[in-house]
C-alpha positions as CSV (number, residue, x, y, z in Angstrom):
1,X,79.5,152.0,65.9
2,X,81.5,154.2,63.6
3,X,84.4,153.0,61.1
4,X,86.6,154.9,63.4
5,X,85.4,152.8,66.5
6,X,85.6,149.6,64.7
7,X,89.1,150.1,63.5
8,X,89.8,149.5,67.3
9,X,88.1,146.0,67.5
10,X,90.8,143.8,67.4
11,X,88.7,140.4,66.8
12,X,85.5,139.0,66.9
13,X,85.7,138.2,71.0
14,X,86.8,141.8,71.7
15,X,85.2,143.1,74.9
16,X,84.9,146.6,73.2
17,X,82.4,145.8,70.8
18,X,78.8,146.7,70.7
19,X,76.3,146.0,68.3
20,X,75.8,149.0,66.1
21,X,72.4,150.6,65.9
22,X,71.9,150.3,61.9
23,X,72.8,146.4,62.3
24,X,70.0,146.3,65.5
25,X,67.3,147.5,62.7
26,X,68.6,145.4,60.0
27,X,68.7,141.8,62.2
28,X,65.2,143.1,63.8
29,X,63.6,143.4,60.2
30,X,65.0,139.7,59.2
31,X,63.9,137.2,62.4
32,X,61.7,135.7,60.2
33,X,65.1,135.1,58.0
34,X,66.9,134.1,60.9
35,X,64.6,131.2,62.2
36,X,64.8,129.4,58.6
37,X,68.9,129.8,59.0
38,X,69.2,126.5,60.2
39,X,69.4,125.2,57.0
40,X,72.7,124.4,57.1
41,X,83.8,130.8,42.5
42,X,81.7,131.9,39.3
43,X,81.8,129.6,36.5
44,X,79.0,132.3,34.3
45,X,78.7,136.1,35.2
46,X,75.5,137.5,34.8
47,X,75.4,139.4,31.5
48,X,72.7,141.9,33.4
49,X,74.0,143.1,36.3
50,X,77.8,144.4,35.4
51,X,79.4,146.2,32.5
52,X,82.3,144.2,31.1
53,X,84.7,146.6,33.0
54,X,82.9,145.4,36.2
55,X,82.8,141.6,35.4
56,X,86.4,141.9,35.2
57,X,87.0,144.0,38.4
58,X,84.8,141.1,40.0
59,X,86.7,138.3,39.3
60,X,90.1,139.6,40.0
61,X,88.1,140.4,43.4
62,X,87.4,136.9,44.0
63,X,91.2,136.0,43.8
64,X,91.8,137.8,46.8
65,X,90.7,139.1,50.7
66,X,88.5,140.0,51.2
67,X,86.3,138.5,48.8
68,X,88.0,135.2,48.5
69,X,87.0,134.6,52.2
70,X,83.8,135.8,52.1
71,X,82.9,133.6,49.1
72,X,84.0,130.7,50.7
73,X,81.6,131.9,54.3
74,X,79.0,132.0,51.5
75,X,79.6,128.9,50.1
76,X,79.6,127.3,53.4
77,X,76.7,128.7,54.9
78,X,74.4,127.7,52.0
79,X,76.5,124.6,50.3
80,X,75.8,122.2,47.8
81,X,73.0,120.1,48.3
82,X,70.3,118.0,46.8
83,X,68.1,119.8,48.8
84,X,67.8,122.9,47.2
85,X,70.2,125.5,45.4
86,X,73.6,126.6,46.7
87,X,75.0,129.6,47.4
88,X,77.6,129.3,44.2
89,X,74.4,128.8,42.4
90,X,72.7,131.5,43.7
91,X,75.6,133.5,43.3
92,X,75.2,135.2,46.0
93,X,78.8,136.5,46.3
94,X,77.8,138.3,42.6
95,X,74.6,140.0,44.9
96,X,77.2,141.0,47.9
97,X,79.5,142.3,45.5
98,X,76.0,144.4,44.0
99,X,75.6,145.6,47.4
100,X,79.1,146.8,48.1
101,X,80.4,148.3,44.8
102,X,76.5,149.7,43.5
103,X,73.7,149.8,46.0
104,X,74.0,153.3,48.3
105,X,75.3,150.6,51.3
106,X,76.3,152.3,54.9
107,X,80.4,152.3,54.5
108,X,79.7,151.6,58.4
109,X,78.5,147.9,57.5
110,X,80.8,147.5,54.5
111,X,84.0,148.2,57.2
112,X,82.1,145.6,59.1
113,X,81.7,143.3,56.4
114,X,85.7,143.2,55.4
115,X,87.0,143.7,59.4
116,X,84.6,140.3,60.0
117,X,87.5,138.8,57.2
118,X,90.1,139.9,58.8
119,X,89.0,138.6,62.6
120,X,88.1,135.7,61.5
121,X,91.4,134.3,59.8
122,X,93.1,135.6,62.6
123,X,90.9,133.7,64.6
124,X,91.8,130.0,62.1
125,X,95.1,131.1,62.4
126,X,95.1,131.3,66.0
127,X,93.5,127.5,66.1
128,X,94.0,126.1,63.4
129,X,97.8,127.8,61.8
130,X,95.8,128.1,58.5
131,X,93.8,130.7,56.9
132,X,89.7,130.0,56.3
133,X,90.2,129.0,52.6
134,X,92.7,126.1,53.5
135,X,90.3,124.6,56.2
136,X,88.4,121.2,55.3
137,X,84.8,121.5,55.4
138,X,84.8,120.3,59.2
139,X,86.9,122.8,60.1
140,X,85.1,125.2,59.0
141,X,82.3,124.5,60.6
142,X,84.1,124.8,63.3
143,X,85.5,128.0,63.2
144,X,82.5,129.5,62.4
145,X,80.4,128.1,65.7
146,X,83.4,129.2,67.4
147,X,83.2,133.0,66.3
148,X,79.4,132.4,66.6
149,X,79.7,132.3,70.4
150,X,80.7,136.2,70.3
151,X,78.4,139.3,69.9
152,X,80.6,140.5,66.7
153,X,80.7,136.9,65.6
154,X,77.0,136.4,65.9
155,X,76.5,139.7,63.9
156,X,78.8,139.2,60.9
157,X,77.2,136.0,60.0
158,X,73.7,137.0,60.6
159,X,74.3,140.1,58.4
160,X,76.1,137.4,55.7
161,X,73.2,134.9,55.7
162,X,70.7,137.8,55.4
163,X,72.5,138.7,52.4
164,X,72.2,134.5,51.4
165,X,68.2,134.7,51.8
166,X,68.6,138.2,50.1
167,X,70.2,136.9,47.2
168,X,67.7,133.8,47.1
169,X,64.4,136.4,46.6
170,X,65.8,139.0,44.9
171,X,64.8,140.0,41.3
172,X,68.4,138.4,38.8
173,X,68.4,142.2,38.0
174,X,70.2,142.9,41.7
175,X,72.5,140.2,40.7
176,X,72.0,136.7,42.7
177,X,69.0,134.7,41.7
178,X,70.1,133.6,38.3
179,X,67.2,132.5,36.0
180,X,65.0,132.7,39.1
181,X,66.3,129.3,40.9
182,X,65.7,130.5,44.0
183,X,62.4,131.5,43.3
184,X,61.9,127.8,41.5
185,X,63.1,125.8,44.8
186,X,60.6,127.9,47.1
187,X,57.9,127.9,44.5
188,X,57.3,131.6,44.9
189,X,55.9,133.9,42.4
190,X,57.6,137.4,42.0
191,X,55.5,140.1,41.7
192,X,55.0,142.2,38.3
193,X,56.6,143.9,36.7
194,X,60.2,143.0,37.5
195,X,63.0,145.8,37.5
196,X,65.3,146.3,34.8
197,X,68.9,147.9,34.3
198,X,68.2,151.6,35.1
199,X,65.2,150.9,36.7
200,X,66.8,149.3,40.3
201,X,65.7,150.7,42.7
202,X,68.9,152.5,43.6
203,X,68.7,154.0,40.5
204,X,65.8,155.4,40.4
205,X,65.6,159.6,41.0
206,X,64.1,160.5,44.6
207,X,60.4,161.0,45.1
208,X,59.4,164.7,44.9
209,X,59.9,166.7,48.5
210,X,58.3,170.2,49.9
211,X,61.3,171.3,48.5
212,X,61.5,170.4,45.4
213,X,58.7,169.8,43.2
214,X,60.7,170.0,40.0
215,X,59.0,167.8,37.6
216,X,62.6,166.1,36.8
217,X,63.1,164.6,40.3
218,X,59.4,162.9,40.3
219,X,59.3,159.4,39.2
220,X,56.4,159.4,36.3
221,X,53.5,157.2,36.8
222,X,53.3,154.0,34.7
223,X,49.4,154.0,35.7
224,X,47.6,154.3,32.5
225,X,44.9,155.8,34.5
226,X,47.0,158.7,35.7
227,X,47.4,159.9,32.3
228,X,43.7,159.9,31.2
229,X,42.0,163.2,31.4
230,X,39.2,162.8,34.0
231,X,35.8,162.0,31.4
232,X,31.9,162.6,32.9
233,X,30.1,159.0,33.1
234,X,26.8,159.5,31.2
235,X,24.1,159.8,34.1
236,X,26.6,160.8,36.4
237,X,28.2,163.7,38.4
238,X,30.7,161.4,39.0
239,X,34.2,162.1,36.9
């Protein structure tokens, strides 16, 4: 479903709407996600993740729609508990933000992301005669079962709590995950080494093609082996 199709969808519990192929692959990749789902704004930026320019462009961001919304689905999909970590503590509307503004994201699933704001207040409007941010907790809970019931509704929050469990096991570097909490409740051990600025993934140069073997667009190897000169093993034909 293109941007251009989408901009016809006038709410969640539109007739038209079809889920689009790149969200079929994406919610078929996280089932494991979605079966531990059921587990049911910024107070300290991370100094790693955004110039100063961008920490500014991010909290005005959060003073408005879309992003004043969404935090708020964030918040309430993964709130505080003594269970485990929250979503403000995750800060997994910092890692959303990452995904929109740096990562190479489909502008297909970021139209998505910010329609899904628009349906649902209209939806809390339509109930309710308030926006999301004004509802109480209970209403909000709510709401949200009651867009669940749709195909779009269904959608927009499984592509927001893959973003939750996203920002709970992702390296701090990509911007949620502060300090590792995340990590620390599930008692998981990240694999070595971790990324740093410049070295994100979406920043690293593409792998050499047929069609270009040019040694500046081949990521060097960090192997200390690859760099040794191939020695003969005493005894051996062996190199």
């Amino acid at each position: 479903m293109s941007a251009s199709v989408i901009n016809k969808i006038s709410s969640f519990f539109d007739k038209n709407y079809q889920t689009p192929s790149w969200l079929s692959h994406k919610l078929s990749r996280r089932k494991l996600l979605k079966s531990a789902a059921g587990a049911t704004a910024i107070s300290a930026m991370p100094t790693f993740a955004f110039s100063q320019n961008e920490k500014g462009k991010l909290l005005g961001a959060l003073t408005t729609d879309p992003w004043l919304t969404l935090n708020a689905v964030l918040e309430h999909l993964l709130p505080e508990s003594n269970s485990g970590p929250s979503a403000k503590e995750l800060h997994v509307v910092i890692y959303l933000y990452n995904v929109v503004y740096q990562q190479p994201t489909d502008e297909n699933e970021i139209e998505f992301i910010y329609k899904g704001v628009g349906w649902l207040n209209g939806f809390t409007k339509n109930q309710l005669q308030k926006n999301f941010i004004e509802l109480t907790t209970a209403e909000k809970e709510t709401m949200l079962r009651g867009i669940s019931g749709s195909t779009a509704g269904e959608n927009w929050l499984n592509n927001l709590l893959g973003y939750v469990f996203e920002a709970m096991l992702s390296p701090p570097i990509y911007g949620g995950n502060p300090e590792g909490k995340g990590w620390e409740w599930l008692e998981h051990q990240a694999g070595f080494p971790l990324p740093k600025a410049g070295q994100r993934y979406f920043e690293l140069p593409k792998r050499s093609v047929a069609s270009d073997k040019s040694a500046s667009n081949v990521i060097p190897s960090k192997d200390l082996l690859a760099s040794n000169k191939s020695q003969k093993i005493k005894g051996s034909n062996k190199a």
